[in-house]
GUVEX-900324 format. One line per field, with one value per residue: chain; residue in three letters; y, z, x of N, C-alpha, C in turn. Coordinates in Angstrom, 3 decimals, always signed. Last residue first. Layout:
N
ch	(A/...)
aa	(ala/...)
n_y	(Y/...)
n_z	(Z/...)
n_x	(X/...)
ca_y	(Y/...)
ca_z	(Z/...)
ca_x	(X/...)
c_y	(Y/...)
c_z	(Z/...)
c_x	(X/...)
This chain:
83
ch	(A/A/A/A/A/A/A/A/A/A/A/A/A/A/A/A/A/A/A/A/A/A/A/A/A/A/A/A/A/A/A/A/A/A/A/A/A/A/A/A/A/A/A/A/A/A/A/A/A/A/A/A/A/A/A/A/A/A/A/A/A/A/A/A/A/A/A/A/A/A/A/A/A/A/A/A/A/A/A/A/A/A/A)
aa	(unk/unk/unk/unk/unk/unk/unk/unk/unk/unk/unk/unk/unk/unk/unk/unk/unk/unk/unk/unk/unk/unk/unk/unk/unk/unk/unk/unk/unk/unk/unk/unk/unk/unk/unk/unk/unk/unk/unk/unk/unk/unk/unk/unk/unk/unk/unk/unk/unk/unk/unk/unk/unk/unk/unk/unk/unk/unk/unk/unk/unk/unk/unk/unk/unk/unk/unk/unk/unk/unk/unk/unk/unk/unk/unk/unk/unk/unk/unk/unk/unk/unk/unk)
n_y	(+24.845/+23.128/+23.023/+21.595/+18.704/+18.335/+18.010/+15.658/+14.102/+12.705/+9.139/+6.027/+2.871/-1.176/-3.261/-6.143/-6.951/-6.648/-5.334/-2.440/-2.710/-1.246/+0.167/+2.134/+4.483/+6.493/+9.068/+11.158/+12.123/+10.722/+8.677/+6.652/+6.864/+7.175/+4.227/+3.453/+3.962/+2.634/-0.050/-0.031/+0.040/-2.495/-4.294/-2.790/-2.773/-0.795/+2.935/+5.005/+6.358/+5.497/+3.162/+3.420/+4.520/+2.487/+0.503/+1.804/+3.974/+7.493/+10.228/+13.141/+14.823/+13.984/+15.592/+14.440/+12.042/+12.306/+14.329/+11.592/+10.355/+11.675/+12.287/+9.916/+9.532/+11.785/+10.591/+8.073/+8.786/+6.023/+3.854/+2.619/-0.189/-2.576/-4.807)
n_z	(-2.969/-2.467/+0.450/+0.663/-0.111/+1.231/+3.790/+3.037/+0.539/-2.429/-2.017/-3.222/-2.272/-2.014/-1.846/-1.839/-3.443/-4.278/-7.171/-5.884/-3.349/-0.413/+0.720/+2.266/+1.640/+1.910/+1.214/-0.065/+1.811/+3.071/+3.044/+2.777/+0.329/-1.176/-0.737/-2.586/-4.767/-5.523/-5.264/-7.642/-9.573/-8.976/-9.202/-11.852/-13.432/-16.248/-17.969/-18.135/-16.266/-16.300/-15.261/-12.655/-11.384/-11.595/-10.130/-7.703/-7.891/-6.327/-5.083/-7.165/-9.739/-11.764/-10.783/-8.619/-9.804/-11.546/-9.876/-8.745/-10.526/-11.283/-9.543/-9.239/-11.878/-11.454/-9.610/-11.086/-14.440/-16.670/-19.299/-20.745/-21.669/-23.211/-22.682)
n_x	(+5.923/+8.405/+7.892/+5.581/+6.471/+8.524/+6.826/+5.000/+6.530/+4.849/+3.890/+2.852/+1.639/+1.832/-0.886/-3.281/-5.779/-8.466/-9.113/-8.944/-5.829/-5.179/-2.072/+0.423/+2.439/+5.613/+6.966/+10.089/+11.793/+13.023/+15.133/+13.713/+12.182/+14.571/+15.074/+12.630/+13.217/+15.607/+14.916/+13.093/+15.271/+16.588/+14.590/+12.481/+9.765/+10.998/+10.419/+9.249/+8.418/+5.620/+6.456/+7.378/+5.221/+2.856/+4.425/+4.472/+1.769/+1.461/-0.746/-0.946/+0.246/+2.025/+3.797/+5.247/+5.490/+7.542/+9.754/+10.498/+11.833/+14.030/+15.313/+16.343/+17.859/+19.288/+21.212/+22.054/+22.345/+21.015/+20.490/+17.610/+16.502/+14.372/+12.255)
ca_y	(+25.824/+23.265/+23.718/+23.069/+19.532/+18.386/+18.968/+17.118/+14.188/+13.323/+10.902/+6.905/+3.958/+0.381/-2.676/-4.730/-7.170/-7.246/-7.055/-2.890/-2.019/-2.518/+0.350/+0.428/+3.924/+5.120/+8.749/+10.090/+12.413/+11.288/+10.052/+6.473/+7.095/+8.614/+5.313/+3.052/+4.523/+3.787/+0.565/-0.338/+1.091/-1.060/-4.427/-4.038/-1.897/-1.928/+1.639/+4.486/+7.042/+7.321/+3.123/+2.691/+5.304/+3.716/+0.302/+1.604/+3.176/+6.337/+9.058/+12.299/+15.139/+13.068/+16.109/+15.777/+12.000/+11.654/+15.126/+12.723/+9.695/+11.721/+13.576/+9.992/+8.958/+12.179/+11.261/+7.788/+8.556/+7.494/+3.759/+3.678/+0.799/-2.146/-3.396)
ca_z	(-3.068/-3.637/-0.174/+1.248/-1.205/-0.271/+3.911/+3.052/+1.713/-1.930/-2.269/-2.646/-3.495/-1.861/-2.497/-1.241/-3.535/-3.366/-7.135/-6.392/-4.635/-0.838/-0.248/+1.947/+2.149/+1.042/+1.822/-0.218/+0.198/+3.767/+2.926/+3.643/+1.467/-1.060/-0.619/-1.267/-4.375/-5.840/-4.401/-6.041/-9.031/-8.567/-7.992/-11.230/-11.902/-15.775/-17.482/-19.622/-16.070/-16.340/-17.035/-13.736/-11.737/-12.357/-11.504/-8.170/-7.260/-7.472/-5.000/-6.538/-8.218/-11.459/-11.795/-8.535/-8.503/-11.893/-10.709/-7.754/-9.432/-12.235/-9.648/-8.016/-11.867/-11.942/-8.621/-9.952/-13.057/-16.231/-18.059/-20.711/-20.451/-22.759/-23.000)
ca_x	(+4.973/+7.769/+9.044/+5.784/+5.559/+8.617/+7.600/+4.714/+6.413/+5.794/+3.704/+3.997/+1.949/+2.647/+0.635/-2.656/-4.474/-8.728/-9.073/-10.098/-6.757/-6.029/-3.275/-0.111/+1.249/+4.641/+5.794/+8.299/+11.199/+12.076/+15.793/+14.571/+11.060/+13.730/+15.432/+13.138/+12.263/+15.498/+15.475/+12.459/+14.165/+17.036/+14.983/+13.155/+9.709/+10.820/+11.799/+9.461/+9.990/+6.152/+5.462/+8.194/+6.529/+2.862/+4.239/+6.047/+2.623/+1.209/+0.148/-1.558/-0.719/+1.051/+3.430/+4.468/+4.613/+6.757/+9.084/+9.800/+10.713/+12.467/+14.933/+15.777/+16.683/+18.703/+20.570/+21.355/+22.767/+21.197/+21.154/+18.572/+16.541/+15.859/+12.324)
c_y	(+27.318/+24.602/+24.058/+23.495/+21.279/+19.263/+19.215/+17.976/+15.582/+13.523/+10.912/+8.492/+5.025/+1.314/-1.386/-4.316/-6.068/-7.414/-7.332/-4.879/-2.770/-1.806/-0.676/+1.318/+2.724/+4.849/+7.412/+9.977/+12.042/+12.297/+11.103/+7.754/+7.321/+8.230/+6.598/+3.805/+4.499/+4.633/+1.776/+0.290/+0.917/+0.211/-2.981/-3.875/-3.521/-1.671/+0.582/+3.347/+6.101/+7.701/+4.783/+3.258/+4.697/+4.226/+1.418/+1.366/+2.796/+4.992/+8.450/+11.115/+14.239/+13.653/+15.162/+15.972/+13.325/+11.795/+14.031/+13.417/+10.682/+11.490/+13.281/+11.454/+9.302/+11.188/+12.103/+9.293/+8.682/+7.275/+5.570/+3.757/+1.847/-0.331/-2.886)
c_z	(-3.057/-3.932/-1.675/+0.733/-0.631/-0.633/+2.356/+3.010/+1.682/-0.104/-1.738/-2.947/-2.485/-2.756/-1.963/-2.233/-3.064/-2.978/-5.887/-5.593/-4.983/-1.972/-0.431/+1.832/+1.475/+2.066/+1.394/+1.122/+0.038/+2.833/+3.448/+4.452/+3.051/+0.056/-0.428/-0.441/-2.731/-4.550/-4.706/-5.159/-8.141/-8.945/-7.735/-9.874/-11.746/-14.327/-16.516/-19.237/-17.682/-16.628/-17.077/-15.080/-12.191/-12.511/-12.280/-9.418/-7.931/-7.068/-6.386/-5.771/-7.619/-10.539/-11.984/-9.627/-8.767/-11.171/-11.225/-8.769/-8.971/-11.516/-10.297/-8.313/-10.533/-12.313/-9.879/-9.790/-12.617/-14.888/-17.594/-19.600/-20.641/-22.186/-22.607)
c_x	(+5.400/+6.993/+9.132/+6.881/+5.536/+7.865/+8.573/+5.672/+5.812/+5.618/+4.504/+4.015/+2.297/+1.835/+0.942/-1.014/-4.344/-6.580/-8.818/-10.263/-7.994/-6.687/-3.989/-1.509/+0.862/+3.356/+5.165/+7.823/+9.781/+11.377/+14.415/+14.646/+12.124/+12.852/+15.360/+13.746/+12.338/+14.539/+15.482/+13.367/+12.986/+16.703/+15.833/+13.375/+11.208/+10.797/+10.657/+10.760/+10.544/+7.754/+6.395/+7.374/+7.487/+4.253/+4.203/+5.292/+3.616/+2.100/-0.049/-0.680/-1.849/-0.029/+1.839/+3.737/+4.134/+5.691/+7.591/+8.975/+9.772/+11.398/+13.651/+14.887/+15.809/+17.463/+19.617/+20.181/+21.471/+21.694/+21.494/+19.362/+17.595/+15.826/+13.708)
């Protein structure tokens, strides 16, 4: 699937808007399908980042099939400033 190349700080803008708009956690797969790009290595870091910066929030998850993974909300203090 070929990828559109955008700056950085407007792919870090989609991540977020993808979550809020989502109102819920999701995980790197969901916010790859939502942002219409591949979960590679530099939208992992992407995400990474925002949890760095204190944006996100990742939580480990055990889904259905028994496999754990990341998914990621906004931080509270995001979402109060939002409101």
């Amino acid at each position: 699937m070929p990828q559109d190349h955008r700056p950085k700080d407007q792919s870090r803008q989609m991540i977020v808007d993808a979550i809020l708009a989502a109102g819920e956690p999701l995980t790197r797969t969901e916010i790859a399908r939502v942002l219409r790009r591949t979960k590679t290595p530099h939208l992992i870091a992407l995400i990474d980042k925002l949890v760095e910066e204190g944006y996100l929030i990742r939580s480990i998850v055990t889904f259905k099939n028994g496999v754990q993974g990341y998914q990621y909300d906004l931080a509270e203090q995001l979402k109060q400033s939002l409101d």
